[in-house]
N, C-alpha and C positions, 0 to 999 in steps of 0.2 A: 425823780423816778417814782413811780407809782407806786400806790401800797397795797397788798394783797387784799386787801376787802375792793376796792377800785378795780385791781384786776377782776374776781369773783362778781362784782356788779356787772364789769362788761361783758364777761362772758355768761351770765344771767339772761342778758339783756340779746344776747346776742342769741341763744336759745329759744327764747319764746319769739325771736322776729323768724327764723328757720322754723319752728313749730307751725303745722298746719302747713308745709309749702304746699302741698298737693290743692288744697283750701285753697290754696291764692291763684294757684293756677292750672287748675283742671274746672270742667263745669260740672254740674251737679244733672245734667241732662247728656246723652249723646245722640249720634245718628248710627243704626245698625241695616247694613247691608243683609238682604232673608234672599235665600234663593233655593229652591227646589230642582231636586234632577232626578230623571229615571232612565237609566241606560244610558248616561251623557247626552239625555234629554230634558230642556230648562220645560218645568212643569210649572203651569199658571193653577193657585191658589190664593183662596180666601183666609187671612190670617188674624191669629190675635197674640201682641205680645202682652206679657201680664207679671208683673210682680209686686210685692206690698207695696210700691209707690203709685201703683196705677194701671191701665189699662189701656193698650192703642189698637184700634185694626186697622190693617191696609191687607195690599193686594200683594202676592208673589209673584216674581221678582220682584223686588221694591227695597224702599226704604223707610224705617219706621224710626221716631225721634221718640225714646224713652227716658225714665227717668230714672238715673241709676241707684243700686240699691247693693247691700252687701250678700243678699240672697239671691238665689239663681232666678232667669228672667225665663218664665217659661213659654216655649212659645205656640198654639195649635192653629193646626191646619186642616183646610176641609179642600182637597182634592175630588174634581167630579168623578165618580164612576170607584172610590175610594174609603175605607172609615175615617173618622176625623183621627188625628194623631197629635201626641203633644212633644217635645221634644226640651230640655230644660239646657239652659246656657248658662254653667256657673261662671261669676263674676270674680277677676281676676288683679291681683295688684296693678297698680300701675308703677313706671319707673320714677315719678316724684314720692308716690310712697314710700317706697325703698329708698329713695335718696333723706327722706323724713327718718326712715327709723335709725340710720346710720349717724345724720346729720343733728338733727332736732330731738330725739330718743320718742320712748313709747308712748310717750304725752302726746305730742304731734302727731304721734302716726293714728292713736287711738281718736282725736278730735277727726282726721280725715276720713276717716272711716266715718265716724258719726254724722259727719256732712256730707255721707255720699261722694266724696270727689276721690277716692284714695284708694277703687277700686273699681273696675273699668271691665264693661262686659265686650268680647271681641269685637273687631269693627264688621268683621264677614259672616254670618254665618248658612253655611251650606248644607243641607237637609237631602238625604238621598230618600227618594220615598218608594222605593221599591228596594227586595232582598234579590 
């Protein structure tokens, strides 16, 4: 039969392999869906998404591969015949983080976070550009 320090090592051991799940299996980059509408009309624009990790532009409708951060990804747009506008996308747990802080505690969850993998900005986001 084992002995309590034996038990305490495996379940040591077994904590720091759960610590970081999101880390092992989220990427630290994703792909975000940008689409523009006015009157349930898809509106073609020039974009930039931006947050402290970087900087992408493409075209709207589109898709732009950023790189995820724990702060909001903001996004602006130059529509023709329009002012440019900005629109911010805060970034959001993902369900291996939540499985991290129940599982692995706030050690893990706080490493996923620090690697960017542990919070996850929407996969769609839709911008109505007209009130």
């Amino acid at each position: 039969m084992p002995n309590t320090a034996t038990i305490k090592l495996a379940l040591l051991a077994l904590v720091g392999v759960l610590s970081g799940c999101a880390t092992l299996l989220d990427e630290d980059t994703q792909e975000i869906s940008v689409s523009l509408q006015c009157q349930e009309r898809m509106v073609r624009a020039q974009c930039v998404a931006e947050n402290s990790k970087g900087r992408w532009s493409f075209r709207a409708p589109g898709l732009v591969q950023v790189n995820n951060d724990y702060g909001d990804l903001n996004v602006t747009c130059k529509v023709q015949y329009m002012p440019q506008f900005t629109v911010s996308v805060p970034a959001v747990p993902t369900w291996n983080l939540a499985g991290n802080i129940l599982l692995g505690g706030l050690i893990g969850a706080a490493y996923d976070i620090h690697n960017n993998t542990g919070l996850k900005y929407p996969e769609t986001v839709s911008i109505s550009t007209c009130n």
